[in-house]
N, CA, C and O of each residue as an XYZ file, in Angstrom:
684
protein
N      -9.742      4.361    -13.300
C     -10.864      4.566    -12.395
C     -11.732      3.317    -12.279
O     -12.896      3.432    -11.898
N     -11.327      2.384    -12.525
C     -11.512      0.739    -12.609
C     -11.095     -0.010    -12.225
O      -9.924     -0.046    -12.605
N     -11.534     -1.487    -11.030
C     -10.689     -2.709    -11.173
C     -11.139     -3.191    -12.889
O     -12.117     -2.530    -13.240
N     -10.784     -3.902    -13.696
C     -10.886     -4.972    -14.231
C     -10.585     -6.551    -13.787
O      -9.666     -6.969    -13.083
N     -11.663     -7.287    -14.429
C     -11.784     -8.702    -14.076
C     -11.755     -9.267    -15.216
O     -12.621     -9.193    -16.089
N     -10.693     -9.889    -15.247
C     -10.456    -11.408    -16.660
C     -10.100    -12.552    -16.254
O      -9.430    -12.874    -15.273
N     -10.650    -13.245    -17.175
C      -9.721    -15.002    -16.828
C      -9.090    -15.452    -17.146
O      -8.706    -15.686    -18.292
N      -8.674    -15.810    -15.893
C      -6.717    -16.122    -16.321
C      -6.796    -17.134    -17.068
O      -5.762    -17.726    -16.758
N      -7.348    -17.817    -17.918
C      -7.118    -19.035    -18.704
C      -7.387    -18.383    -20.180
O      -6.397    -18.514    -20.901
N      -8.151    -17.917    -20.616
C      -8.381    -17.121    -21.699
C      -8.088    -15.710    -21.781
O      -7.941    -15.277    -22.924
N      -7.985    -14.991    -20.936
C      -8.184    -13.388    -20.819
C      -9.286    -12.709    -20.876
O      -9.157    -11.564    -20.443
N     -10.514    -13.033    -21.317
C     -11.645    -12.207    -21.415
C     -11.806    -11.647    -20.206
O     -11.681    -12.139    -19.085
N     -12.231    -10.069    -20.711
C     -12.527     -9.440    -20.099
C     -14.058     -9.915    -19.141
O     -15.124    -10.028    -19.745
N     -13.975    -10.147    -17.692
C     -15.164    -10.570    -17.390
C     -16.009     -9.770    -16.634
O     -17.007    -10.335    -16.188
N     -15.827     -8.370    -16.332
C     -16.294     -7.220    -15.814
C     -15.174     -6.286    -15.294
O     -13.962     -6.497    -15.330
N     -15.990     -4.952    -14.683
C     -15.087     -4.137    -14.942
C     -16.041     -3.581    -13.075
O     -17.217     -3.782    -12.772
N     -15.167     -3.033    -12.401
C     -15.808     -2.438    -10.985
C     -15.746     -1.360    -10.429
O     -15.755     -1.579     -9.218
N     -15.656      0.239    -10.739
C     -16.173      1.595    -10.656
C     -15.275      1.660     -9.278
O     -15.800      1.275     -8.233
N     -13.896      2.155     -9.275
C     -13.713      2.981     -8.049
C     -13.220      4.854     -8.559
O     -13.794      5.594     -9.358
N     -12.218      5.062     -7.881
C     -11.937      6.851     -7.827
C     -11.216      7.025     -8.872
O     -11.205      6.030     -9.596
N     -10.611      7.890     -9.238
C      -9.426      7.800     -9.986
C      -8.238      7.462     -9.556
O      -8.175      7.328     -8.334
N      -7.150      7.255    -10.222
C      -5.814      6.883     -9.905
C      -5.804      5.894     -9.237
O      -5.419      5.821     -8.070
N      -6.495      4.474    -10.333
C      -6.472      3.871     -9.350
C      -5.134      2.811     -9.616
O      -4.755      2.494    -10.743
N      -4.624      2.423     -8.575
C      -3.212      2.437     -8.741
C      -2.522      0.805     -8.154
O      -2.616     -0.373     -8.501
N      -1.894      1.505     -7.202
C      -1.371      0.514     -5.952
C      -2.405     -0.532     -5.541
O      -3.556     -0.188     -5.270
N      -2.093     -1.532     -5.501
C      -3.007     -2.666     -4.855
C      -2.141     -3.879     -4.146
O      -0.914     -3.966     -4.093
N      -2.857     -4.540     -3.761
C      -2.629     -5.919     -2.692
C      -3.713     -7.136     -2.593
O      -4.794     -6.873     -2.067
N      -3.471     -8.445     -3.074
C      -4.567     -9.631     -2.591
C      -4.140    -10.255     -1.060
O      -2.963    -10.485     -0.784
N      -4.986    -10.438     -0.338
C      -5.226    -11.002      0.741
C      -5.928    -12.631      0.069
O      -7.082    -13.002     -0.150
N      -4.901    -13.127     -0.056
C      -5.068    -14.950     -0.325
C      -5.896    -15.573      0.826
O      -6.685    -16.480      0.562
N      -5.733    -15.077      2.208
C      -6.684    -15.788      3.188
C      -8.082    -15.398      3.024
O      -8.885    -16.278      2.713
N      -8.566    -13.938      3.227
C      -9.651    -13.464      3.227
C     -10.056    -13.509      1.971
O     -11.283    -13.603      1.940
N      -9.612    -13.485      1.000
C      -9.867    -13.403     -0.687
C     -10.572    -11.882     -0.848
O     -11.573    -11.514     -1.462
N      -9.750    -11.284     -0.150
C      -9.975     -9.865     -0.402
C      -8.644     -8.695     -1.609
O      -7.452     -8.495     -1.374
N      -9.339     -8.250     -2.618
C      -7.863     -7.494     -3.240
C      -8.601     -6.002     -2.720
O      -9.798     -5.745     -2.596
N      -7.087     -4.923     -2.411
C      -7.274     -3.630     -2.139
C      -6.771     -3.064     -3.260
O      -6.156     -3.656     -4.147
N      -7.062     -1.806     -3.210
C      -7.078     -0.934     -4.577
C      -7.190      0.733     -4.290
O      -8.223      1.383     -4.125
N      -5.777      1.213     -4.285
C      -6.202      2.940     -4.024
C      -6.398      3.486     -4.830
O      -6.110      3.236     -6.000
N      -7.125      4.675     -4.248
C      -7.203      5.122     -5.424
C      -7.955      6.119     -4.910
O      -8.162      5.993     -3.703
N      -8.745      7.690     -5.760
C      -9.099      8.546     -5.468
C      -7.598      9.996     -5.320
O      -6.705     10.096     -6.161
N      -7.733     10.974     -3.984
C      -6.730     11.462     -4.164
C      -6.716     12.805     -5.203
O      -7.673     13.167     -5.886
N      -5.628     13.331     -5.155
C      -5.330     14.531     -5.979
C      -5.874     14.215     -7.350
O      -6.491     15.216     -7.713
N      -5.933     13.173     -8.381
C      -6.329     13.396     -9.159
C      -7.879     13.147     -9.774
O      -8.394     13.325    -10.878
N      -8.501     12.474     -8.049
C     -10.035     12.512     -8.145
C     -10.010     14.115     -7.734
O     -11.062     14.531     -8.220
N      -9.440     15.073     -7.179
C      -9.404     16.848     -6.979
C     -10.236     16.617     -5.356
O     -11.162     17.369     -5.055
N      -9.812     15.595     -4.481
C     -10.264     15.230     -3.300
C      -9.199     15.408     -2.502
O      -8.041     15.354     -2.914
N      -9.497     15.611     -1.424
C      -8.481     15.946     -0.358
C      -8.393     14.103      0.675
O      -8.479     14.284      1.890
N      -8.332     13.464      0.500
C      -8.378     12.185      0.885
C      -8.360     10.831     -0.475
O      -8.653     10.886     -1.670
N      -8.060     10.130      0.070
C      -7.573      8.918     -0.846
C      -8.693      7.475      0.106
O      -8.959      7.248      1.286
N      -9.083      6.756     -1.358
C      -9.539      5.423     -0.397
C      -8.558      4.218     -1.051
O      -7.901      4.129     -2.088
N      -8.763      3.491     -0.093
C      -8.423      1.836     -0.335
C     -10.052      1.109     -0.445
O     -10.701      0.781      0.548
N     -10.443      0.978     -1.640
C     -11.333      0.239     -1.828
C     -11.040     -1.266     -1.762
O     -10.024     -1.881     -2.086
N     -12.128     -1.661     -1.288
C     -12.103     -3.436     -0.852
C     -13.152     -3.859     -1.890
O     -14.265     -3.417     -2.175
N     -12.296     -5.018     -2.420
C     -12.970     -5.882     -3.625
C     -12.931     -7.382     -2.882
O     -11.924     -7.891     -2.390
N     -14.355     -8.004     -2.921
C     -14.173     -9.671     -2.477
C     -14.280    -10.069     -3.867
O     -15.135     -9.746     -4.691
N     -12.915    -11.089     -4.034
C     -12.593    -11.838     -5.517
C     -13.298    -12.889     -5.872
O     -13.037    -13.362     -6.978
N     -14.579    -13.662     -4.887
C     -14.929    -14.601     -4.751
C     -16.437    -14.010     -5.365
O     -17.183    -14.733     -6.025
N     -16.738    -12.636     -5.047
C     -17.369    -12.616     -5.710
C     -17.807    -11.431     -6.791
O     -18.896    -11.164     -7.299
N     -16.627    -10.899     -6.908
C     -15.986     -9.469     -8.195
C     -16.961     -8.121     -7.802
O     -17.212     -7.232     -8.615
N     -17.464     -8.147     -6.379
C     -17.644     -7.116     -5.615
C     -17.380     -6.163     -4.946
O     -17.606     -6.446     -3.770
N     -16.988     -5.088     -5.066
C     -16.704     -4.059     -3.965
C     -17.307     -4.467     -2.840
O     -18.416     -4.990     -2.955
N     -16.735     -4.322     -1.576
C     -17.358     -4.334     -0.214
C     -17.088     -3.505      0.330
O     -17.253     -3.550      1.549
N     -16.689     -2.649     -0.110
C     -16.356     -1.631      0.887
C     -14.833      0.180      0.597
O     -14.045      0.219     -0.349
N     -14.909      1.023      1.437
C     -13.742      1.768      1.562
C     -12.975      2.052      2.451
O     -13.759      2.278      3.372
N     -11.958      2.210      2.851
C     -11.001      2.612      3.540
C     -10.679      4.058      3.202
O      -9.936      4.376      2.273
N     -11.453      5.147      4.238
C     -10.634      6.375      4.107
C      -9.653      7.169      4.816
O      -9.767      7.262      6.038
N      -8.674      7.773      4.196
C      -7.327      7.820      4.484
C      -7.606      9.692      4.211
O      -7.776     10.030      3.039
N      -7.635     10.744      5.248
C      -7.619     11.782      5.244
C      -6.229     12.575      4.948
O      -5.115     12.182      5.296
N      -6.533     13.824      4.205
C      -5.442     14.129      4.148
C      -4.609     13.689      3.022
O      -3.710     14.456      2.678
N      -4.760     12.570      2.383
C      -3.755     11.928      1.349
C      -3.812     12.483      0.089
O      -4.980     12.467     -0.300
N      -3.159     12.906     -0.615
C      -3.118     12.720     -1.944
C      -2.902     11.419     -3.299
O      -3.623     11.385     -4.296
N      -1.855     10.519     -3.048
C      -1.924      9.496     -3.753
C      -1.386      8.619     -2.693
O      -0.690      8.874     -1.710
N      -1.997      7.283     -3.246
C      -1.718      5.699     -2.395
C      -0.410      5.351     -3.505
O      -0.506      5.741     -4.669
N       0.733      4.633     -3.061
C       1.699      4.189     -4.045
C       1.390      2.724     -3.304
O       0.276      2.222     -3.159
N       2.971      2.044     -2.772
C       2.534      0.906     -2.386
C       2.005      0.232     -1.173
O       1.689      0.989     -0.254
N       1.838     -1.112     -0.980
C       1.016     -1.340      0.348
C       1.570     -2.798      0.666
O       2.082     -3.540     -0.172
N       1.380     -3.095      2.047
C       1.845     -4.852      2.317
C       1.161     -5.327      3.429
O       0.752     -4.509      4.253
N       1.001     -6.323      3.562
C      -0.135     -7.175      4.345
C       0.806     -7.742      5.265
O       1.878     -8.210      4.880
N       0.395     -7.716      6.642
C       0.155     -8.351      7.800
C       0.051     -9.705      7.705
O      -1.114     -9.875      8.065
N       0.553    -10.921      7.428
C      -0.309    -11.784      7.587
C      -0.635    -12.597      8.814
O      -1.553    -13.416      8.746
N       0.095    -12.423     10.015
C       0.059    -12.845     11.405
C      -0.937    -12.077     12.487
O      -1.069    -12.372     13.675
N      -1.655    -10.929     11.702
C      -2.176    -10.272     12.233
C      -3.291     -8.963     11.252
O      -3.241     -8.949     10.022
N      -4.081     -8.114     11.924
C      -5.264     -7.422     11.153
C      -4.639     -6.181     10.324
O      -5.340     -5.402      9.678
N      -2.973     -6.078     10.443
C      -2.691     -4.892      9.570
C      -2.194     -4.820      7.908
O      -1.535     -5.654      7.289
N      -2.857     -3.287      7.351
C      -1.678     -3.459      6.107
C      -1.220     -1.980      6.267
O      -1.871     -1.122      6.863
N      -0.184     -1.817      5.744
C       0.782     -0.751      5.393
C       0.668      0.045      4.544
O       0.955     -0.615      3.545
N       0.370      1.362      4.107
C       0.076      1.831      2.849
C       0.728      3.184      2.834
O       0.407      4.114      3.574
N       2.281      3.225      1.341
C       2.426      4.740      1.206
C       1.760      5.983      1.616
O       0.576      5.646      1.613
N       1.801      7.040      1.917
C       1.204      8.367      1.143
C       2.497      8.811      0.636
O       3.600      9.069      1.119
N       2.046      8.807     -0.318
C       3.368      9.297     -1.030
C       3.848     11.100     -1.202
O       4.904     11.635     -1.539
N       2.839     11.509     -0.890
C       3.212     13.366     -0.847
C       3.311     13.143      0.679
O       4.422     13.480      1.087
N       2.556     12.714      1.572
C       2.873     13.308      2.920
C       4.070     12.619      3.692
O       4.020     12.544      4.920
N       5.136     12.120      2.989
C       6.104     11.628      3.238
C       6.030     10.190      4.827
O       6.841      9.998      5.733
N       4.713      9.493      4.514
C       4.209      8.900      5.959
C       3.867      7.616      5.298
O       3.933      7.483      4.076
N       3.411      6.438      6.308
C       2.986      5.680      5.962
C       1.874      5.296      6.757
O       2.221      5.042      7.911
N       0.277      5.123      6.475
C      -0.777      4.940      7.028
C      -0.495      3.404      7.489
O       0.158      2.640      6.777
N      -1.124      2.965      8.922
C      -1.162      1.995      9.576
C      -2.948      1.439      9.606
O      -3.803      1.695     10.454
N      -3.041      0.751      8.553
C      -4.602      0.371      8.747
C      -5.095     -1.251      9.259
O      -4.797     -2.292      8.674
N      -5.820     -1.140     10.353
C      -6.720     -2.085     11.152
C      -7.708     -2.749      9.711
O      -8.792     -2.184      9.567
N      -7.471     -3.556      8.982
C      -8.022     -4.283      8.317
C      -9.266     -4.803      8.501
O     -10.080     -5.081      7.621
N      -9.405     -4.952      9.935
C     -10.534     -5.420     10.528
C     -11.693     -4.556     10.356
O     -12.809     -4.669      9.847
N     -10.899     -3.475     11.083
C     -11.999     -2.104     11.452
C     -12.211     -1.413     10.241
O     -13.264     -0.797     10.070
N     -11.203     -1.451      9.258
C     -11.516     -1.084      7.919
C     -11.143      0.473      8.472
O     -11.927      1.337      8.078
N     -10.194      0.863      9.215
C      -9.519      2.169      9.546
C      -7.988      2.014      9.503
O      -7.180      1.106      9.702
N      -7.955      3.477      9.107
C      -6.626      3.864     10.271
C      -6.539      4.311     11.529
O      -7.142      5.168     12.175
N      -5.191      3.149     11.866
C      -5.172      3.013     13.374
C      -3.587      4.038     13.530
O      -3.313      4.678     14.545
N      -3.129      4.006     12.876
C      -1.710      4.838     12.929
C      -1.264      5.577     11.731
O      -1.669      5.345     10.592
N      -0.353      6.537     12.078
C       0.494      7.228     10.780
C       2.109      7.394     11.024
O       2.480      8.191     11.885
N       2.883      6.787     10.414
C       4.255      7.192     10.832
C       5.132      7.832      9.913
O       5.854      7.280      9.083
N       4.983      9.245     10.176
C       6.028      9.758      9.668
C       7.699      9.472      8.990
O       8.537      9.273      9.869
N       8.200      9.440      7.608
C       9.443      8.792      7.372
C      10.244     10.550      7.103
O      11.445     10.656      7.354
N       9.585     11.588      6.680
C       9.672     12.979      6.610
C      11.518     13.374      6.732
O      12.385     13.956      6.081
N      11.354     12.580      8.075
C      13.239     13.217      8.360
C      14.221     12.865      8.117
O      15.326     13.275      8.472
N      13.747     11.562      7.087
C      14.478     10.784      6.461
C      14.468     10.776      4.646
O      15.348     10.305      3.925
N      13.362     11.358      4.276
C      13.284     10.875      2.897
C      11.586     11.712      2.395
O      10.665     12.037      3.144
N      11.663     11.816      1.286
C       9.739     11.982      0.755
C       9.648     11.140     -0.636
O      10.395     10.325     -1.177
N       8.135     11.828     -1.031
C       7.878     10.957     -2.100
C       7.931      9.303     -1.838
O       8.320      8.422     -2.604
N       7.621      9.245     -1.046
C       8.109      7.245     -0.423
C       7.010      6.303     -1.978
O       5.818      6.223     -2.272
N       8.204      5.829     -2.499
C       6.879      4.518     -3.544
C       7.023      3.367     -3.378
O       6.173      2.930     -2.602
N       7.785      2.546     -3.781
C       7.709      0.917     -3.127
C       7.938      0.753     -1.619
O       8.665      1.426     -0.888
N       7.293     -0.106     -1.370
C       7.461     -0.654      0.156
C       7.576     -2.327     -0.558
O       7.198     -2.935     -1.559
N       8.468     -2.587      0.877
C       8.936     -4.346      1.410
C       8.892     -4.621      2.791
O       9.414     -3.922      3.660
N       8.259     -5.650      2.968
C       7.900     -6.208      4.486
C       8.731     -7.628      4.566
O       8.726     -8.543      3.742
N       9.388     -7.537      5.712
C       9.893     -8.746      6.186
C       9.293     -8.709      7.131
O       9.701     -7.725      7.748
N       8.121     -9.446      7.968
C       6.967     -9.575      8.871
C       7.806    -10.039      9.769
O       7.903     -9.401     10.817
N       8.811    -11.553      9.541
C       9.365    -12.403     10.405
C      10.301    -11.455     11.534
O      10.486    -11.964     12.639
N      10.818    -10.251     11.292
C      11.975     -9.078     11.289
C      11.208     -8.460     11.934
O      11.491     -8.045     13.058
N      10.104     -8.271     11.374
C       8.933     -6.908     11.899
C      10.301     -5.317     11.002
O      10.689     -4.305     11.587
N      10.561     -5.646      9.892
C      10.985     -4.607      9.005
C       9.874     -4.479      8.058
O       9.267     -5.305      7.376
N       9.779     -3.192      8.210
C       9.488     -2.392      6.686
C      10.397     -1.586      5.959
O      11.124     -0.747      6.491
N      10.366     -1.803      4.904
C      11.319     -1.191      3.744
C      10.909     -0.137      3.096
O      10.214     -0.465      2.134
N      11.066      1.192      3.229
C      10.291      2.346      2.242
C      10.805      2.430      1.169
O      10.712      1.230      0.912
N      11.103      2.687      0.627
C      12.068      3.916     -0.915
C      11.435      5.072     -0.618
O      10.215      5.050     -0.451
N      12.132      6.219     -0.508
C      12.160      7.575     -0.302
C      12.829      7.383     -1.791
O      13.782      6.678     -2.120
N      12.043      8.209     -2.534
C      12.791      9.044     -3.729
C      13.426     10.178     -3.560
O      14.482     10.356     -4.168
N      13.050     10.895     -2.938
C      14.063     11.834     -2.285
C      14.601     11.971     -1.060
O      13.998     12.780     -0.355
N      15.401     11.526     -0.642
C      16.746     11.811     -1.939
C      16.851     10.709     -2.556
O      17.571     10.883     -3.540
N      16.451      9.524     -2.466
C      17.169      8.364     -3.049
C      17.898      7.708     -1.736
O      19.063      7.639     -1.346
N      16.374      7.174     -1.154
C      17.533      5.662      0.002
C      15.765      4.746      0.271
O      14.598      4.971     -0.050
N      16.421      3.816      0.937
C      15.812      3.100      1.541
C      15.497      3.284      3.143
O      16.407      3.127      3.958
N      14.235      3.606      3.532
C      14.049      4.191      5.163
C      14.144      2.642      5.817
O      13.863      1.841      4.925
N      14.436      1.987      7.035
C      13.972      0.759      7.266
C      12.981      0.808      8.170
O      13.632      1.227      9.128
N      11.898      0.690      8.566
C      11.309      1.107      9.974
C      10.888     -0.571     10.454
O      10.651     -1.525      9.713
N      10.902     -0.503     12.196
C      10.794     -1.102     12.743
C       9.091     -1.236     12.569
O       8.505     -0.156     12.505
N       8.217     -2.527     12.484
C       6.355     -2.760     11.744
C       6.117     -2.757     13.338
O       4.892     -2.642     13.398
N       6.465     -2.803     14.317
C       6.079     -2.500     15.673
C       5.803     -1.323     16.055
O       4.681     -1.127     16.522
N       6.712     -0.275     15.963
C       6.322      1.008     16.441
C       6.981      1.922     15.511
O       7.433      3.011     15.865
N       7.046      1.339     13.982
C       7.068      2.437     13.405
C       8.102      3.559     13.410
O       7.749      4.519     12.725
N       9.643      3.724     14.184
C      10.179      3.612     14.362
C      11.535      3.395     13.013
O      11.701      2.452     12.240
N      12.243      4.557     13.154
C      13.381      4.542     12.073
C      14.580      3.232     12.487
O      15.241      3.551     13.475
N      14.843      2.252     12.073
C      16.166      1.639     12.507
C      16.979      1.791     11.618
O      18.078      1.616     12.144
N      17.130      2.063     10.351
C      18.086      2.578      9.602
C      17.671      3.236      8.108
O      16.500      3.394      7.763
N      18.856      3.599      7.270
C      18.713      4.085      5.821
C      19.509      3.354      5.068
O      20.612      2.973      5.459
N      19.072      3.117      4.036
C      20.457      2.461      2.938
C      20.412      3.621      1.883
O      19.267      4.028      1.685
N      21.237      4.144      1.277
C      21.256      5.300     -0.108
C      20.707      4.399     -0.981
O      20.802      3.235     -0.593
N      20.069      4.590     -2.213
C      19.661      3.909     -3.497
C      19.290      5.222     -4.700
O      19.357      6.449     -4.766
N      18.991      4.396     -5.301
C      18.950      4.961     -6.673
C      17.523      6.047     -6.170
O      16.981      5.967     -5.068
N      17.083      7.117     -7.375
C      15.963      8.149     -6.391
C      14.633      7.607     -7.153
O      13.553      7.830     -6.607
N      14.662      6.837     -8.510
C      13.538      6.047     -9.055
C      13.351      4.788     -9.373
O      13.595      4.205    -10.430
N      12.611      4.160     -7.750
C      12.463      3.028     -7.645
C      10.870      2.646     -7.486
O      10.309      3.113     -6.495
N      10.069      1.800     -8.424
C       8.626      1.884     -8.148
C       8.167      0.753     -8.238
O       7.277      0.496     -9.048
N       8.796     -0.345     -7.246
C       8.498     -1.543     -6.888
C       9.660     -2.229     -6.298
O      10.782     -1.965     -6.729
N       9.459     -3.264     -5.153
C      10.156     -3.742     -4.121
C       9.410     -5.167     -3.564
O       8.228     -5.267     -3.234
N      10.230     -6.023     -3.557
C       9.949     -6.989     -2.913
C      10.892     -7.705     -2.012
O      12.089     -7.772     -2.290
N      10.301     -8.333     -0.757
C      11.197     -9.293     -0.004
C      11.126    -10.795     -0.005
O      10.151    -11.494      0.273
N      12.466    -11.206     -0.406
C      12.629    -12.760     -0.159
C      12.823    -13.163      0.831
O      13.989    -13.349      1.179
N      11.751    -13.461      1.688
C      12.144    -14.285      3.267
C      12.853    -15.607      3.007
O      13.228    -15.960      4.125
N      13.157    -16.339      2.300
C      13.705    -17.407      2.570
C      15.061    -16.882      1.879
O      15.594    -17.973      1.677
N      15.760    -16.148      1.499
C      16.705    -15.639      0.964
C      17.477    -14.381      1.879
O      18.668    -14.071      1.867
N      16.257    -13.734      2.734
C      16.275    -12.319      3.827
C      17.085    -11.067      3.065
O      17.911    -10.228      3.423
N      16.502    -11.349      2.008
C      16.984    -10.462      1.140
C      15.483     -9.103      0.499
O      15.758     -8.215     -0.307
């Protein structure tokens, strides 16, 4: 129910910053020097989940992102050509489309007919692919980051809880 702040040269603990519970899944924005952080959700006993906004520059909350309806945030991926990030819901088998800017959601796309439980996500931006993991059953959804949009499945293992893409590898 905490960011923590230490330094990376020593480790001390250098404060600590009050969000919801579960707080979980996160993402740094290297341009804006913004890190996100979900959290809240079924095990704050809330019917909605936030993405709290931390500026690293200066170990502040600025802000929330609320996401109706959600139970838990798993993973998330940044836009960087543009104002969006991507963020699991992991019970409602969807993935929230949030305006970074506006500090909303601007979309929701259902992966449902393909898979639930969705936890790692991978973005190939250059592709305009997103990569889900559906744990159930066990595949990979691919959706088109334009319209959200199924272009394929790969089968995989059903517990996978982290994913990354190598663009210079397109792997």
């Amino acid at each position: 129910n905490q960011v923590e702040i230490y330094d990376g040269t020593t480790y001390a603990l250098l404060g600590a910053i009050p969000v919801g519970a579960h707080a979980d899944a996160s993402i740094y924005d290297p341009v804006s020097k913004l890190f996100y952080v979900g959290n809240g959700g079924k095990q704050a006993k809330q019917d909605f989940c936030l993405i709290s906004i931390i500026d690293t520059t200066t170990g502040k909350k600025v802000g929330d992102i609320k996401i109706d309806g959600a139970d838990r945030v798993e993973a998330m991926a940044i836009e960087h050509s543009g104002p969006r990030m991507f963020v699991n819901l992991y019970s409602k088998a969807a993935v929230a489309v949030i305006d970074r800017q506006k500090r909303a959601v601007s979309d929701t796309w259902s992966i449902a007919q393909e898979g639930r439980n969705n936890g790692s996500m991978a973005f190939d931006e250059a592709d305009h692919r997103l990569f889900i993991h559906a744990r159930e059953p066990g595949k990979v959804v691919i959706l088109d980051s334009d319209s959200g949009k199924v272009v394929s499945t790969v089968t995989s293992a059903g517990m996978v809880d982290d994913a990354v893409f190598d663009a210079k590898a397109k792997r």
